[in-house]
N, C-alpha and C positions, 0 to 999 in steps of 0.2 A: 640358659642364660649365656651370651656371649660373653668371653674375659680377652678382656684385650692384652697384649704383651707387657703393657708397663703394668699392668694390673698383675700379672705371673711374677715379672722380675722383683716387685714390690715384696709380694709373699715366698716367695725363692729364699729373700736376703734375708728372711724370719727361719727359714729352715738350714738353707746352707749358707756359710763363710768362707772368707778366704781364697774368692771367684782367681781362677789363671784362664784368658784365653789365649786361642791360636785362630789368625783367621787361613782358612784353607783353599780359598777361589784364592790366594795371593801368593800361593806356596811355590805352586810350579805353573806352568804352560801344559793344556792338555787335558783330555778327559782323566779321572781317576777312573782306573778299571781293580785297583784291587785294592783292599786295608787289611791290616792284621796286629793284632795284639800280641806284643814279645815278653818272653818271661826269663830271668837267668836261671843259674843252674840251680838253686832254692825254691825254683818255682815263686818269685817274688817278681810282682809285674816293671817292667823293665821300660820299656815303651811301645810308641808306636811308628809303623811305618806304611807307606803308602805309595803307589805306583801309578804313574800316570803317562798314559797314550800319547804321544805328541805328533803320531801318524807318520808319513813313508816320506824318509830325503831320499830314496833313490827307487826305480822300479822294484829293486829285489830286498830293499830294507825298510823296517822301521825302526824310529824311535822312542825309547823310555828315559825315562825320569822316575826316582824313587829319594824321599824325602823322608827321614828318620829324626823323630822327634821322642826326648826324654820321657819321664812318667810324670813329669811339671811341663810339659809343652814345650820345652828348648829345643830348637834347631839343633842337632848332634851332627848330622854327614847330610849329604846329599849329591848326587852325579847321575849321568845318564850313561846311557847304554844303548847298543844296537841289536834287534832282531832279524832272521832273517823270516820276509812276508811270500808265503805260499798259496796261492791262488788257489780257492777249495778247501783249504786244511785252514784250521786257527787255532790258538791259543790261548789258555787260561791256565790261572795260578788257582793251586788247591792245597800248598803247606809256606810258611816262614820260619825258619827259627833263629833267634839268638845265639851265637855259639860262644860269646865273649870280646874275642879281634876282630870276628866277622859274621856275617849272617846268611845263612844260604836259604834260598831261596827255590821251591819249584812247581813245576809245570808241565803241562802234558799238551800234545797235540792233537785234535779231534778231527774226526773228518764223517758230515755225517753221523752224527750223534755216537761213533764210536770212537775209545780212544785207542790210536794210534801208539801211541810211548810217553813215557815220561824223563821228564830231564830236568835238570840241576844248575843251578848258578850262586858264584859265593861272591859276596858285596867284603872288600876288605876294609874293616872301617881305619887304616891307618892310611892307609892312600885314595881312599873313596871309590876304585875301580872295581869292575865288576867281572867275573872269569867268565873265559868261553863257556858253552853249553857242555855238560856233560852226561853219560848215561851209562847205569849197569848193564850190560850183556854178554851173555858168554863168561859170566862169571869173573868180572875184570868193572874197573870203574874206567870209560875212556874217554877222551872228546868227543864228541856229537858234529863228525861233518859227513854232509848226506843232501840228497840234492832232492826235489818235488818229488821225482818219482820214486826215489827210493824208500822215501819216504810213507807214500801211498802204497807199495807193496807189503808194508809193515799191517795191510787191514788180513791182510790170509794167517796171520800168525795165532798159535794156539793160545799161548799163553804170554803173559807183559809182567816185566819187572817192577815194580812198587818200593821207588827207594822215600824212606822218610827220613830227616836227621833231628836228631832228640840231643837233648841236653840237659844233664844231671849231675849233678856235685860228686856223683861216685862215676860217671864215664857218660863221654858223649862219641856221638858218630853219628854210623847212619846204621838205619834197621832195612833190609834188606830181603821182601817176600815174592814169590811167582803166586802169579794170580790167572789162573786158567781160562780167560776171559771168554771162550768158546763153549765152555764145559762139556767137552768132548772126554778131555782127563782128569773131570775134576778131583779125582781120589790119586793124582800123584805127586799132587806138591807134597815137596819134602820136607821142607828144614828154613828154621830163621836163623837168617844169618848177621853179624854184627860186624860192621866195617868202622875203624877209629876213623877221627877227623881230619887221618893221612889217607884217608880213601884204604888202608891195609886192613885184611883179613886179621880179625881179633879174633873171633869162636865162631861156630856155627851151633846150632841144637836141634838136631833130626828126630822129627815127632813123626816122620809116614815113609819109612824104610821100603818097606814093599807094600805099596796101598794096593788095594784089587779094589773092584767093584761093590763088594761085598763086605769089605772089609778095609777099612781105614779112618787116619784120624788128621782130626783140623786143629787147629789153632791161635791163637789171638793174644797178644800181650793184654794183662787187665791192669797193673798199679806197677808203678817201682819207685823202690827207698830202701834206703841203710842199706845197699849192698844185696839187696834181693830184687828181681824181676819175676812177677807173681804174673801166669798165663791162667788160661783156661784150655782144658784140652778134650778137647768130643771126640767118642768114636762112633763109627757111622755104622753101621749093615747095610746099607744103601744110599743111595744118593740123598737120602732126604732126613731117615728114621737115625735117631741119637741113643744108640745105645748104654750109654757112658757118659759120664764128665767130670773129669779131673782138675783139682787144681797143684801146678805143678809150680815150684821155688827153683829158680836158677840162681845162682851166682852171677853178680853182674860182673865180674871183673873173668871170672873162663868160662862160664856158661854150663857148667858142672849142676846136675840137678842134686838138689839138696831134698828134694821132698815130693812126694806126688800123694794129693790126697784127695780118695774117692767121695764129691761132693750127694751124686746120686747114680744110679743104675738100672736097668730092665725090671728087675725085684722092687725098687724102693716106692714109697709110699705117695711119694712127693716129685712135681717137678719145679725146679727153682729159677727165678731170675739174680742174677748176681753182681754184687757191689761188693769190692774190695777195695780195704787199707792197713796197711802195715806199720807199728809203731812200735819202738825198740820190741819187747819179744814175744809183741801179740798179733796175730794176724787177724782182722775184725771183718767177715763176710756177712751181707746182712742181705736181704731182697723180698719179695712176696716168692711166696706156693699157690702148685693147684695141684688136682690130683693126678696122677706120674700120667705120660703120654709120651709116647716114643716124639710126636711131634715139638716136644717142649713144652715149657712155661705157659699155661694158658690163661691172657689178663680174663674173660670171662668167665671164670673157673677160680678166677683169685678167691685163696681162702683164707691170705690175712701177711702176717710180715711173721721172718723167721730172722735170729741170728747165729751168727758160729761163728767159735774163737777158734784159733790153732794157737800153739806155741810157734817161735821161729823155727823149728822143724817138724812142721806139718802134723805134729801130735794135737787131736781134739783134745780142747779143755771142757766148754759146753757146747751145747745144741739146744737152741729154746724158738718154738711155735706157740705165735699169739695168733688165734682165730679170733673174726671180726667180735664174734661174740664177749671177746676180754675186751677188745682195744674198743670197738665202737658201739657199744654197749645202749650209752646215750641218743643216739643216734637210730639205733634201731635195726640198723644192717642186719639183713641174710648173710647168709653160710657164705655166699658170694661175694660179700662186699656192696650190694644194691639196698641203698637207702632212699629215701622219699621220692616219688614219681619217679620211680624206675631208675634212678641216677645211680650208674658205679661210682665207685672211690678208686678211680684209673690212677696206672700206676704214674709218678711225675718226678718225683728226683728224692734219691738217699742221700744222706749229712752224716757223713760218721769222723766223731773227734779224737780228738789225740788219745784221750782218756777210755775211747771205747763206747762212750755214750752218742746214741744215733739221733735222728728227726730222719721219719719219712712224710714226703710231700706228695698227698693225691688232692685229684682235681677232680669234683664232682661233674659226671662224663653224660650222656647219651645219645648213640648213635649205631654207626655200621662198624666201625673200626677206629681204636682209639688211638693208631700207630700213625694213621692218616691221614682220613678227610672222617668230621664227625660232624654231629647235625646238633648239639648243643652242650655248650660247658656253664657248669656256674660255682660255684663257692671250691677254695681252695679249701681242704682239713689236714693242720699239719698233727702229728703225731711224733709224742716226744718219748725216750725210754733214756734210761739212765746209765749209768758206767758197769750195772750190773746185766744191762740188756732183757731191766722190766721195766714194764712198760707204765710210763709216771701219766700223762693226762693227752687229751688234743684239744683242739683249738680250727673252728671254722672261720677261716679268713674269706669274708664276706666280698664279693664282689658280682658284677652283672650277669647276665646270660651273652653270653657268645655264641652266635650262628654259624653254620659251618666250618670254624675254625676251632686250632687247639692250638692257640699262639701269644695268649696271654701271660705266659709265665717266660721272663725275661732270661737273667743270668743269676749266678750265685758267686759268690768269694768266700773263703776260707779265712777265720781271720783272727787273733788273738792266741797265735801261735798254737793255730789249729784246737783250740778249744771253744770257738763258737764260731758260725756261718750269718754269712747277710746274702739273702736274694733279694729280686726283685720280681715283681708282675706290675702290667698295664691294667687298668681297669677304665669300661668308658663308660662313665655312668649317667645316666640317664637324668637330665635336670627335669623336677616333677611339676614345676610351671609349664616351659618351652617347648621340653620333650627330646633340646637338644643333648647330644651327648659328647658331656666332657672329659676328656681321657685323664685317667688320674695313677701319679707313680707310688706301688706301696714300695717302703722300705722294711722288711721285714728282718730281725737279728733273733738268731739263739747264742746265747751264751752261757756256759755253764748251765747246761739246759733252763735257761728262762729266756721264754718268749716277750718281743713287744713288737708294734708297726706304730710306722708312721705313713700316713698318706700324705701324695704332693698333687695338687692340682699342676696341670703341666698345657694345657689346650692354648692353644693359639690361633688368631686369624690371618699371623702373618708367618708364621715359619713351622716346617716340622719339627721335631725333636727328637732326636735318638740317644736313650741312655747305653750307655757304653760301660765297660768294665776299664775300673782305676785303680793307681796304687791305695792298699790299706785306710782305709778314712776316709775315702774322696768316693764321686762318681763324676763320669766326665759324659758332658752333654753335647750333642752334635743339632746345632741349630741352624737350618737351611731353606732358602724358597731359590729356586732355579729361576722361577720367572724373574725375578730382582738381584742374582747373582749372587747371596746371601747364603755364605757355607761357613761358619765358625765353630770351634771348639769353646767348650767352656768347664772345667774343670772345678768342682764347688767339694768341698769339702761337707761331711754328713754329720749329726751330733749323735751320733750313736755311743 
């Protein structure tokens, strides 16, 4: 059955309250090429900002426009700015962040599907300008002036600097890693380094001192709070094979390791996938197992969800393995995880709360690879355990079959001062007259571990709709038809 828009808006105003929009074809001049979601240093969503193309005032320039609007839709700043445009090379943005007075922003240059470098720009929200370009090399933060060609001889280079800047209520700056894009060396990146948001060397923390071929270790930041920066740290035997994997505690304010704790190893029984959070003096790591392989974590070999506490210094408290046979019992599941017509329970997203107590989210899978492209998904089953990390009941969230995709499942938010989660999924469900299919929004909450949904019919014949992540309460709706010029925001608050 078709529903028309006023027929949506109708039932919308039954579900959400409190409508804020913004219209967006009226914001600026130009194509938008980039959006982003800002969050302060609480990690409490802050707003949005958006960049838009206004194309070349001179042969060797263009111009931008970026438009910054609150987490209630206010105009906050907005200015333009100048690029310089390279015949053959282009650009694109792959980070934003908040930093408080200002926002920096960055970018990298591609040429031919490789990227060249990356570089950096701070929007100053007190005067609304925006800084020259700038870039790590050589171990220094400098300006970026460089001309076509110089530019293009950056494709022979071994390895590219990855500068990111984060922002946290215990220190912000920028994280600062070499990434061997040749991998020619890839066992000699060193060390993460932490630059404040005076561009000054704060600490460094060196995890691959003398790497060899045969021997060396990698590294990844996984969670940070209250003054800890919890990594993950693998060691290799070769380029490929994981001998090892530590979880190590830094100190965020010198970078001093306070803890390194051996997760699994070449002997252990298990290999694990990993989700971590930290809250005053527990550290809560939760994931699926399968049985140990140098290659890692194997989702077709999943043999169910594990968790582990630490104290805040990396002392185990417990270790508890739930096989599918405890948790989905009902259901019927193999040793694997493979319940009715062949269907995994693929892994899709951990919920761990303040309290310690989790929900992990699988999605009923089958295909070639669940990481990628798969040839059919259908019923979400969440799985809920408690603040002791047993395991209390699950719940199959009912929706369609989806054909080669795995894109049903939207976003999540953390909420109730991290004692309960709200995600979202798309569902396009099938009307069993017409046969058409109407997309529908679940809103799904845990709270002190209890579950509830609500579905939204959301289908239109006149505009898309894009749910988006909003402050606390709300979800913000992006409603658009190009052919009619129809680009608005609409910000509806949820009754959860």
């Amino acid at each position: 059955m078709r529903v028309s828009f006023f027929t949506i808006l109708v039932f919308l105003l039954s579900i959400f309250s409190s409508s804020q929009t913004q219209d967006l074809e009226n914001l600026a001049d130009g194509e938008m090429v980039y959006a982003d979601i800002l969050y302060d240093s609480d990690h409490n969503l802050y707003g949005y900002i958006y960049f838009f193309d206004q194309g070349k005032i001179d042969a060797e320039n263009k111009q931008f426009e970026y438009i910054l609007l609150d987490r209630n839709l206010n105009k906050v700043a907005n200015g333009t700015y100048q690029e310089k445009n390279y015949d053959g090379i282009s650009s694109d943005f792959f980070d934003c962040t908040f930093m408080g007075e200002h926002i920096i922003f960055s970018k990298y240059y591609i040429r031919k599907y490789e990227v060249l470098l990356t570089f950096n720009r701070i929007i100053s929200l007190k005067d609304k300008s925006v800084s020259k370009e700038f870039i790590f090399e050589n171990n220094e933060f400098r300006d970026l002036n460089i001309t076509a060609n110089q530019l293009k001889d950056y494709k022979n280079a071994e390895s590219i600097n990855i500068t990111y800047a984060f922002n946290h209520k215990d220190l912000n700056g920028f994280f600062v890693s070499e990434n061997n894009k040749k991998r020619k060396h890839f066992y000699q990146d060193k060390d993460l380094k932490i630059y404040d948001s005076d561009k000054n060397l704060k600490w460094a923390y060196v995890y691959n001192e003398n790497g060899s071929k045969k021997d060396w270790n990698a590294f990844r930041v996984l969670n940070m709070n209250e003054g800890l920066i919890l990594g993950g740290l693998s060691h290799f035997a070769n380029e490929t094979w994981i001998d090892s994997f530590k979880i190590v505690g830094l100190e965020m304010e010198t970078g001093q390791k306070r803890f390194k704790y051996e997760l699994e190893n070449k002997n252990a029984a298990y290999s694990h996938s990993v989700n971590i959070r930290y809250f005053g003096d527990k550290i809560y790591i939760v994931g699926n197992y399968s049985p140990y392989s140098k290659d890692d974590f194997n989702w077709m070999k999943n043999l169910g969800i594990y968790q582990v506490v630490l104290d805040q210094n990396g002392n185990e408290i417990t270790r508890k393995y739930h096989p599918w046979s405890e948790i989905a019992k009902n259901m019927e599941a193999n040793k694997y995880g493979v319940v009715e017509k062949g269907y995994y329970l693929s892994p899709k997203k951990f919920f761990i709360m303040k309290d310690g107590s989790f929900v992990y989210l699988a999605e009923k899978f089958k295909g070639v690879n669940s990481n990628y492209t798969s040839t059919k998904t259908l019923d979400f089953v969440l799985f809920n355990f408690d603040n002791e990390g047993n395991f209390k009941e699950n719940h199959t969230i009912e929706k369609d079959k989806t054909k080669w995709a795995q894109n049903d499942y939207l976003f999540h938010q953390y909420i109730k001062d991290n004692s309960g989660v709200v995600f979202f999924f798309r569902d396009h469900k099938k009307d069993g007259e017409t046969k058409d299919k109407n997309w529908v929004l679940g809103i799904n909450t845990v709270i002190n571990t209890e579950f509830k949904q609500e579905l939204v019919p959301m289908s239109s014949d006149d505009f898309f709709i894009q749910p988006i992540p909003a402050k606390e309460g709300y979800i913000l709706l992006r409603e658009f038809n190009k052919k009619s010029e129809f680009d608005q925001l609409r910000l509806e608050r949820l009754n959860y």
